[in-house]
DRENGUVO-149951 format. One line per 8 residues: number of its first residue (from 1); their letters; for each residue x, y, z of C-alpha. Coordinates in steps of 0.25 Angstrom, whole numbers. Example, Ala and Ser with C-alpha at 12.3 -4.5 7.8 and 13.67 -1.06 7.14 Angstrom:
BEGIN
1) AS) 49,-18,31  55,-4,29 $
end
This chain:
BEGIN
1) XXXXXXXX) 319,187,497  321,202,497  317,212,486  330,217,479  329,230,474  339,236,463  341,242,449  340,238,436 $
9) XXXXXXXX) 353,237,430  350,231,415  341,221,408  350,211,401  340,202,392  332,194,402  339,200,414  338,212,422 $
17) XXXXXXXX) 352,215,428  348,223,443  357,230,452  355,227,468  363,233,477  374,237,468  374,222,461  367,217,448 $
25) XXXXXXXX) 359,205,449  352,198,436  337,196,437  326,190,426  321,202,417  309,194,417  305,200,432  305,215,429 $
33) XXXXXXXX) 295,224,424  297,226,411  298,241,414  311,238,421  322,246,417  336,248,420  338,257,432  324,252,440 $
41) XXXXXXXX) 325,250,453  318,236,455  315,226,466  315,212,464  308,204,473  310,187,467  304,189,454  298,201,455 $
49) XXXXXXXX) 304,213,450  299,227,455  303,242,448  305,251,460  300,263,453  301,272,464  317,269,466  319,270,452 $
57) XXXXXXXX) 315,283,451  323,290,462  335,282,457  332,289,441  331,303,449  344,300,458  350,299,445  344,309,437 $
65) XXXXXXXX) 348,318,450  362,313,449  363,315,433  359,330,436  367,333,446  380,326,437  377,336,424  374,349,433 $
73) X) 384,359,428 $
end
């Protein structure tokens, strides 16, 4: 099975709500990091859920980027 990759949406009790490809698909809580947060960019490979750290950071500074350039005068 191939890796998917995505963002986490939200945590909802003992799921993590994760948008793939412009879809939000439910997953067990239970298989993330516990420093998982809403907005990481994550792989998930079976049970086995990686934080893309990397991808998650260009991601914050797009938006940072964007936010700037929306409250320039």
């Amino acid at each position: 099975m191939k890796p998917l990759k995505g963002i986490i949406d939200r945590f909802e009790e003992d799921i993590a709500v994760v948008e793939i490809d412009g879809v939000t698909q439910d997953f067990q809580k239970r298989f993330f990091p516990a420093a998982a947060k809403p907005g990481d960019f994550v792989e998930i490979n079976g049970n086995q859920v990686t934080i893309l750290h990397e991808e998650t950071e260009k991601r914050r500074k797009e938006i940072e980027e964007l936010m700037d350039e929306l409250w320039e005068d």
